[in-house]
Residue, then its C-alpha position, 0 to 999 in steps of 0.5 A: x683553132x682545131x686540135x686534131x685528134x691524131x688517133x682520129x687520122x686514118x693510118x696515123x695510129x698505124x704509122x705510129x705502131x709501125x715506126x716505133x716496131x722500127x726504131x725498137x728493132x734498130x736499137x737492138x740491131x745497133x746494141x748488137x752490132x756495137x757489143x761485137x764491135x767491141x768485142x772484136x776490137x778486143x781480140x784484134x787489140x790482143x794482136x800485135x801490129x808492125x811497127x813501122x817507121x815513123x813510129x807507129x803499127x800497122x793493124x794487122x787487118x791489113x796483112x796476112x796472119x801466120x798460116x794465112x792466105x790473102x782470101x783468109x786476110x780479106x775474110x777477116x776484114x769483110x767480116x770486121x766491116x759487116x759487124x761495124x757498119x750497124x753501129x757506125x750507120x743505123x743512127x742515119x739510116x734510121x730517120x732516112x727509112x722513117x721518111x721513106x716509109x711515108x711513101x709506103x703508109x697506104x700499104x699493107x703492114x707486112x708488105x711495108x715492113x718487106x720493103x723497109x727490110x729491102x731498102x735496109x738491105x740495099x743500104x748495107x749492100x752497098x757499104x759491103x761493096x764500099x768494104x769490098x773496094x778499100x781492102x785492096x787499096x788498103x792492103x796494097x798501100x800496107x804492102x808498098x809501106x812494110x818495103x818502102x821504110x821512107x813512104x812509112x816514115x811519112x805515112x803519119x804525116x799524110x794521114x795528118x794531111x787526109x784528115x785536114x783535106x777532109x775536113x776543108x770538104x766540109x766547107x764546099x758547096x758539094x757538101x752541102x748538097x750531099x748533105x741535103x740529100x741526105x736530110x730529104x731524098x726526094x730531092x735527089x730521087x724521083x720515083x717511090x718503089x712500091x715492089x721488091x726489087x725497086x726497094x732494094x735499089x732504092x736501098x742501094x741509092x740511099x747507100x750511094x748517097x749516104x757514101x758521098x756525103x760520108x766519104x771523107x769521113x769514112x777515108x779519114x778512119x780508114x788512115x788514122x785506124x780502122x781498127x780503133x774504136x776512138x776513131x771509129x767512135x769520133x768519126x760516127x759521131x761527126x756523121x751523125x751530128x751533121x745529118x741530124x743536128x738542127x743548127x746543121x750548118x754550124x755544127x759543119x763549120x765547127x766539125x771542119x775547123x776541128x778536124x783541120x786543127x787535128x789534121x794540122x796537129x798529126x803533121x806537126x807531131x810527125x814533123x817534130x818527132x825524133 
């Protein structure tokens, strides 16, 4: 048997040099993105929520701070998202972009790494949009709950439902494909951008596809709590274990059955609370 040297292979060495320079630059990007997290979640934890009936706070992320306008509102939150979504997403986006950057091995260095960065781009523009599209659902839903007291009094029991419906997608054949998708995109696109624009589409693809697999996780922190960390903690680390574990499959079975045990646990709560 021949044990190829791989420093011997043309462009190994630089894949290597190039894919390290990008796991280094992630890394720092997530330890930044996960410090101001922190941090805002600290501020906004100093803020009081209203409490709602049914016994518990609507975050004040969703509603207009005194002197604020619906625009400051929405400000506040598109900011929130753009320091979130790093930490939350970097972890699977950075295995799709080293599978991507194979592709792009035979090009220049620096117009390799232009395309990564437009790809990377194209991939958070898309969350944004995703951020752009849920305040107003979200805030609309906060508005009808702070005057309905009967809808808020049953809005820990719905939350308890979402996640038990989230948690059964997991089980779907549809899952698996997105999943699949995530893992290897070549099965759900064709074409290899080799210029600026195509990169950034590309990037937005990678987006869309990493939404449709992620959405009901995603829908999930969104009623339990956008803005705590426990969740968004608990919900980044379910998708991650589900694109990167190796025994994949069962690690999707055992996330669903917790979830659906969690979900069905917040609506008995809800229905035995005084």
């Amino acid at each position: 048997m021949n044990i190829v040297d791989m420093t011997r292979v043309p462009g190994a060495s630089r894949r290597g040099a190039s894919n390290g320079f990008l796991i280094g630059a992630a890394a720092l990007l997530f330890a930044a993105s996960a410090a101001a997290t922190v941090r805002r979640y600290a501020y906004m934890a100093a803020m009081s929520g209203t409490p709602m009936a049914g016994r518990w706070m609507l975050s004040a992320i969703w509603t207009p701070m005194c002197g604020q306008t619906w625009l400051h509102a929405a400000a506040a939150f598109a900011c929130m998202w753009a320091i979130m979504m790093p930490a939350m997403m970097l972890p699977v986006l950075v295995p799709m972009l080293l599978r991507e950057r194979a592709a792009w091995i035979d090009f220049p260095p620096l117009r390799s790494g232009l395309l990564t960065i437009l790809a990377g781009t194209g991939y958070f523009l898309f969350w944004m949009l995703a951020g752009f599209a849920a305040f107003p659902l979200g805030a609309a839903l906060a508005a009808i709950a702070m005057r309905v007291p009967a809808l808020a009094h049953a809005a820990p029991a719905a939350a308890g439902a979402v996640v038990v419906l989230a948690s059964l997608l997991q089980f779907t054949s549809w899952k698996s494909k997105r999943l699949a998708c995530c893992r290897e995109m070549h099965r759900c696109t064709r074409r290899t951008p080799n210029g600026a624009r195509a990169a950034l589409g590309r990037g937005m693809r990678l987006g869309l596809h990493c939404g449709l697999c992620c959405g009901n996780w995603m829908a999930v922190l969104l009623v339990v709590g956008v803005m705590d960390w426990r969740a968004m903690a608990i919900v980044t680390t379910v998708i991650v274990a589900e694109r990167v574990a190796p025994c994949h499959r069962q690690v999707v079975r055992i996330i669903a059955l917790a979830g659906v045990a969690a979900g069905v646990s917040m609506m008995v709560w809800t229905a035995l609370a005084p």
